[in-house]
C-alpha positions as CSV (number, residue, x, y, z in Angstrom):
1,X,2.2,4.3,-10.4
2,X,0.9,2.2,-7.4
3,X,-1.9,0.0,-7.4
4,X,-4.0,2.4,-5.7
5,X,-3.6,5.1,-8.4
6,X,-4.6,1.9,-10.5
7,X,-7.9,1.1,-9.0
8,X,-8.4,5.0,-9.5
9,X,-7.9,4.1,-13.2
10,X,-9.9,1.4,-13.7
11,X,-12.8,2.8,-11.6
12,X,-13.0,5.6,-14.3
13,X,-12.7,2.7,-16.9
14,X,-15.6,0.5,-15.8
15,X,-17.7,3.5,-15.2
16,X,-17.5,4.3,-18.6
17,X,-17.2,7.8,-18.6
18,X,-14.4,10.2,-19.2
19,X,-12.0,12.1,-16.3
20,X,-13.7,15.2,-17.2
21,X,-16.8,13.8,-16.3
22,X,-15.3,11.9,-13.1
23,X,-13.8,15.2,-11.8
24,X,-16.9,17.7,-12.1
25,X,-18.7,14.7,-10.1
26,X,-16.1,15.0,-6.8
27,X,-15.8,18.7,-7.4
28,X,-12.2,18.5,-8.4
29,X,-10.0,19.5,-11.7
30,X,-9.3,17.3,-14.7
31,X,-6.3,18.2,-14.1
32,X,-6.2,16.7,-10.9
33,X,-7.8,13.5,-11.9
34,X,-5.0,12.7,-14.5
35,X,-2.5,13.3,-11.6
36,X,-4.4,10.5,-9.8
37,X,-4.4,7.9,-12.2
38,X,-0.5,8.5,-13.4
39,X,0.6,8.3,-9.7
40,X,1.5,11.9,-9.4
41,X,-0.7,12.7,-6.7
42,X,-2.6,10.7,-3.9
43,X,-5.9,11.8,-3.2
44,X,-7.1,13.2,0.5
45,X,-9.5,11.2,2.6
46,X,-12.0,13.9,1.8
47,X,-11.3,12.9,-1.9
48,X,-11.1,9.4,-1.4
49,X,-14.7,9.7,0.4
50,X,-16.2,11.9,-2.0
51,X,-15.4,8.8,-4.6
52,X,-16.9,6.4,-2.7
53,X,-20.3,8.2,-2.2
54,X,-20.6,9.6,-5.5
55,X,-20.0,6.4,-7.9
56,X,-21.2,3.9,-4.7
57,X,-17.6,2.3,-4.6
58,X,-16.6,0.4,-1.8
59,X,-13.3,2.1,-0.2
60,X,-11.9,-1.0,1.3
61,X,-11.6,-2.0,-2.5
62,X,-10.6,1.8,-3.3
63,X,-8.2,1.9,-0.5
64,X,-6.7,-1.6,-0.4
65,X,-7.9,-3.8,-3.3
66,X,-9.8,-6.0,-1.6
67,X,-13.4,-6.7,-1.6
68,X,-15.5,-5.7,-4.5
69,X,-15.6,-2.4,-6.5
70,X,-19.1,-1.3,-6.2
71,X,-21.5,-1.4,-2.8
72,X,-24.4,-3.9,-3.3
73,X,-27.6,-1.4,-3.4
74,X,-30.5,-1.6,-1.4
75,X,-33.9,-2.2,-3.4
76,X,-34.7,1.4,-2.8
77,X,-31.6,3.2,-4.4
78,X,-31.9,0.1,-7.3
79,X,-35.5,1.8,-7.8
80,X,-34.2,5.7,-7.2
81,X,-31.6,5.0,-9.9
82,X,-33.8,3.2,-12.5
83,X,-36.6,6.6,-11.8
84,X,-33.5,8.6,-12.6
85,X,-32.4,7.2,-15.8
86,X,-36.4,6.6,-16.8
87,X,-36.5,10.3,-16.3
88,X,-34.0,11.1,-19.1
89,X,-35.4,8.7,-21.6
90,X,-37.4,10.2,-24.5
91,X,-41.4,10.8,-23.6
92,X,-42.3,8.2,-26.3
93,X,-40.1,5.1,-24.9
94,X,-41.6,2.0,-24.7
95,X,-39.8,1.9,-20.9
96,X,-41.7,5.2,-20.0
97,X,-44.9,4.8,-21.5
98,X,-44.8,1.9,-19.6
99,X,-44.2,3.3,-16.2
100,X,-46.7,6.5,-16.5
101,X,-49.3,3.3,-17.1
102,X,-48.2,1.9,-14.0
103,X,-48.2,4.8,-12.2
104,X,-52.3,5.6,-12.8
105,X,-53.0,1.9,-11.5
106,X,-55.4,2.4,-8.9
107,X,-55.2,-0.6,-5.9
108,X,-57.5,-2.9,-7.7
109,X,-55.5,-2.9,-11.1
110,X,-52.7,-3.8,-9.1
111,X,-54.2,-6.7,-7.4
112,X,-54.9,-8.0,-10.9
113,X,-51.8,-7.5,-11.8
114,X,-50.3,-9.6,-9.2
115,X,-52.4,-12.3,-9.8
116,X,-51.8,-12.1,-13.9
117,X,-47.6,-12.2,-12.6
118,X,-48.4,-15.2,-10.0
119,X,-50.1,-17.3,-13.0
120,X,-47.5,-16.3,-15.4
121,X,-44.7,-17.6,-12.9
122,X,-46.8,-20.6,-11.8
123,X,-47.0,-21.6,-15.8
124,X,-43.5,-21.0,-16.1
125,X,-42.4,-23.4,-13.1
């Protein structure tokens, strides 16, 4: 095994999710996956791409080592990812709850807010 089919490997490891999961998310076979990480097989640029978009992994790293695994993420997709995961929380969480409240603010509620968050920083400084 090379240490490309490595990286493959210990992508799938730090993602914390199983081949079987990995593979539906590129559109390829378990099967296929496995082949990957033992060395067997060397993925296509088309795979190697659909990897990169789909987990946010920087393919230098994938391709070559070097760099860092992930692709920092912009503040919007940091906010697109958190909606996504709030999304699939139970109704009653404390983190949803919170977020519908939020979400009725009307523009004076959130001026107050901001100056409740620039006292509480200022007392904390």
């Amino acid at each position: 095994m090379d240490e490309f089919n490595k990286r493959i490997s210990y992508l799938i490891e730090q993602l914390g999710i199983k081949k079987t999961a990995f593979a539906e998310r590129i559109n390829v076979s378990q099967p296929y996956v496995s082949q990957l990480c033992s060395g067997a097989s060397n993925p296509s640029d088309r795979t190697i791409v659909d990897i990169c978009r789909e987990f946010n992994v920087n393919e230098e790293w994938l391709r070559t080592g070097q760099g860092e695994m992930f692709k920092p993420l912009t503040r919007s997709e940091v906010i697109a990812g958190f909606a996504g995961e709030l999304l699939k929380t139970e109704e009653d969480s404390f983190k949803r709850r919170l977020v519908e409240l939020l979400a009725e603010l009307d523009e004076s509620e959130w001026e107050m807010l901001e100056r409740l968050a620039k006292k509480l920083t200022e007392k904390m400084d």
